[in-house]
N, C-alpha and C positions, 0 to 999 in steps of 0.2 A: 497842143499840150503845153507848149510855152507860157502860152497867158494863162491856162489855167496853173503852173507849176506858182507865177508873178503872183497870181492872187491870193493862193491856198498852200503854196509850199511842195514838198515832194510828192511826188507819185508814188504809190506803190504798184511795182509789176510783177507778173506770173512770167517766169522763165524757167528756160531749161538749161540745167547748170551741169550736162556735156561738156559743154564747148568752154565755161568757165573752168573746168577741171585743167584743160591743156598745161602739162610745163612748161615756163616760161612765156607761155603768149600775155605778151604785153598791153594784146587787146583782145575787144571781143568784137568778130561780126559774122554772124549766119544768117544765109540769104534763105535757109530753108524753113519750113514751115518742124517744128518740132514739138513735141507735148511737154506742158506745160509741168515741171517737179519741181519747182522754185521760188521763193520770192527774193525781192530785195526793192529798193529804193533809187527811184530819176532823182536826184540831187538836184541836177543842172545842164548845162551843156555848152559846149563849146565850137562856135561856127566855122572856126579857121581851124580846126584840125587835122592835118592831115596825114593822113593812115600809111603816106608810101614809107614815111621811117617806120614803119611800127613792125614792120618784119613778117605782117600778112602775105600770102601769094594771091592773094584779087588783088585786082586794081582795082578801083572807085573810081566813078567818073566826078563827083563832088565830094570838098571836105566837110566836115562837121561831125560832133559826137554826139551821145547823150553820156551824162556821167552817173555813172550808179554805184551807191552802197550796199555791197554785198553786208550777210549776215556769219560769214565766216570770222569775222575779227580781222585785226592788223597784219596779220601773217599773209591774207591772200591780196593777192592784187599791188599795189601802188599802198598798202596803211589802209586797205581792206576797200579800197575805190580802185575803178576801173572806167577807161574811157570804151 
């Protein structure tokens, strides 16, 4: 996904925007398999991220993110971005 993002720019993905609803969650990570009511945009990503400050209860055994813009506006997320 990386070299295609290098080559061609953002993703667009089908997500389920549950888990984006949360308040306050600072981030996003679900390890389950959900149905797809969503879209939004991989921007980017970042490989040294790491999730222990982010106020999740998993732990991760690697860091790294993908960074995605939602279609809600500035209001949600980070200025409508989300790691």
């Amino acid at each position: 996904m990386k070299s295609m993002m290098l080559a061609y720019g953002a993703l667009a993905a089908g997500i389920n925007s549950q888990p984006l609803q949360q308040q306050g969650a600072a981030d996003y990570y679900w390890a389950r398999q959900l149905p797809v009511n969503h879209g939004g945009n991989i921007i980017g990503w970042d490989d040294s991220y790491d999730f222990s400050q982010s106020g999740l209860k998993i732990k991760l055994k690697h860091k790294g993110a993908w960074i995605i813009r939602n279609s809600w506006g500035k209001d949600w997320g980070n200025g409508g971005y989300r790691r």
